[in-house]
N, C-alpha and C positions, 0 to 999 in steps of 0.2 A: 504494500500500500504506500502511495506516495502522499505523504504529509505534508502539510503548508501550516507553519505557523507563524501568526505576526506578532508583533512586540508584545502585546500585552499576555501574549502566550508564551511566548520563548521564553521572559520574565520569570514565569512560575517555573521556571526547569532550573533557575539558579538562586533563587530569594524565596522563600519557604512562605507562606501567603497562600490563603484558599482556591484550590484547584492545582498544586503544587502537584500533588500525589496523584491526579487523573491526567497531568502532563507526561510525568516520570512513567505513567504505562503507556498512554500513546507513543512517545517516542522509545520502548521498548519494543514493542509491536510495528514499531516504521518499516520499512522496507527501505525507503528513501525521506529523506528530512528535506524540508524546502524553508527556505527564507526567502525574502526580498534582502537587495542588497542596503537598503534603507535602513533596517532593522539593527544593522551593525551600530549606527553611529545611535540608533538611538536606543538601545542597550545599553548602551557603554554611560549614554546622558543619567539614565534611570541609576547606572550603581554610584557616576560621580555624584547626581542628587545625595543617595545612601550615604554617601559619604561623606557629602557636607553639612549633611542634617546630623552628623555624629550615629547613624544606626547601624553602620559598621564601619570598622577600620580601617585604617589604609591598605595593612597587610588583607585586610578580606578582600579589599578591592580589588587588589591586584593578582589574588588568587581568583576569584568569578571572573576577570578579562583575562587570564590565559587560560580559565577553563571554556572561557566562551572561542575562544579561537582555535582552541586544540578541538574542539567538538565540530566548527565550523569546517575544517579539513576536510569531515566527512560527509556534508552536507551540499546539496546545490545549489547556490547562492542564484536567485534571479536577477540579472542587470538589469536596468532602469532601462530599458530596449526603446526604441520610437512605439513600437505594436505594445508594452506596458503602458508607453502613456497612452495611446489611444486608445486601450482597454480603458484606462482612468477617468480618460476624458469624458467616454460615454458613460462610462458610471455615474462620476458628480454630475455630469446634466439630468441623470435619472432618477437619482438618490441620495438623500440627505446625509453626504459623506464630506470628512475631512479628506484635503489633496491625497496626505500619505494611508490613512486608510483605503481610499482607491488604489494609491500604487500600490501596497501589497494585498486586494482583490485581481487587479491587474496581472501582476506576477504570480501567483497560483494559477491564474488562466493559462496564461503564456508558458508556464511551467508544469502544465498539466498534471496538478495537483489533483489525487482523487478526493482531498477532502480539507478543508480549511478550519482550522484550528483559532478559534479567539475568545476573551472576552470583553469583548465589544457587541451592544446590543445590533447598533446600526447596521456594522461590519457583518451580522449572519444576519442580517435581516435583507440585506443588498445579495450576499451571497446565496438564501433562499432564491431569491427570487428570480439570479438567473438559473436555477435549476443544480447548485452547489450542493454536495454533500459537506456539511459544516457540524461540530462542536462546538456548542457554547459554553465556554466555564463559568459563564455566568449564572448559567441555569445548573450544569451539573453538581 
């Protein structure tokens, strides 16, 4: 099974937070892992936040970005491709989405993701409805 998951998902595989432990079996059962390439920088924002909010360390810091980078090895990272943004494009005109939440519905497209991974209400709610197989950690 080829997995997609976007930031507010990948999040829960490294910062322990409700729906941690239903990420940790999805990406056991992955066949293939997908990200947008997007995800990176804004991963990385979410542990510097952690970090200067004092809720973890610097040494934690810097152990979650070289756990997030050794995992990434193994994973498909989708570019920002012209056919991502036009996925996008058509999305925000259709769908009450943020830019980068379209880029990574975009890239799961282009990435032929069998199912997308989030908890973002809007984001499975856009991906319902082009006929996505989606997780919601919000609900689960």
């Amino acid at each position: 099974m080829r997995v997609f998951l976007d930031t507010s998902a990948l999040a829960k595989r490294y910062v322990a937070e409700p729906g941690t432990e239903a990420v940790l079996q999805i990406c056991a059962r992955a066949q293939v892992l997908i990200i947008a390439v997007v995800a990176a920088p804004e991963l990385i924002s979410a542990f510097c936040r952690l970090r200067r909010e004092g809720r973890i360390t610097a040494s934690r810091y810097a152990a979650l970005k070289k756990d997030f980078f050794t995992d990434i090895a193994d994973a498909v990272v989708c570019d920002t491709t012209p056919e991502v943004l036009r996925q996008a494009i058509d999305l925000l005109e259709r769908h009450p989405l943020r830019g980068m939440d379209a880029i990574h519905i975009g890239a799961a497209q282009v990435c032929e993701a069998d199912v997308f991974v989030s908890a973002d209400a809007r984001q499975c709610a856009a991906c319902k409805g082009l006929g996505m197989k989606i997780i919601n950690l919000a609900v689960s």
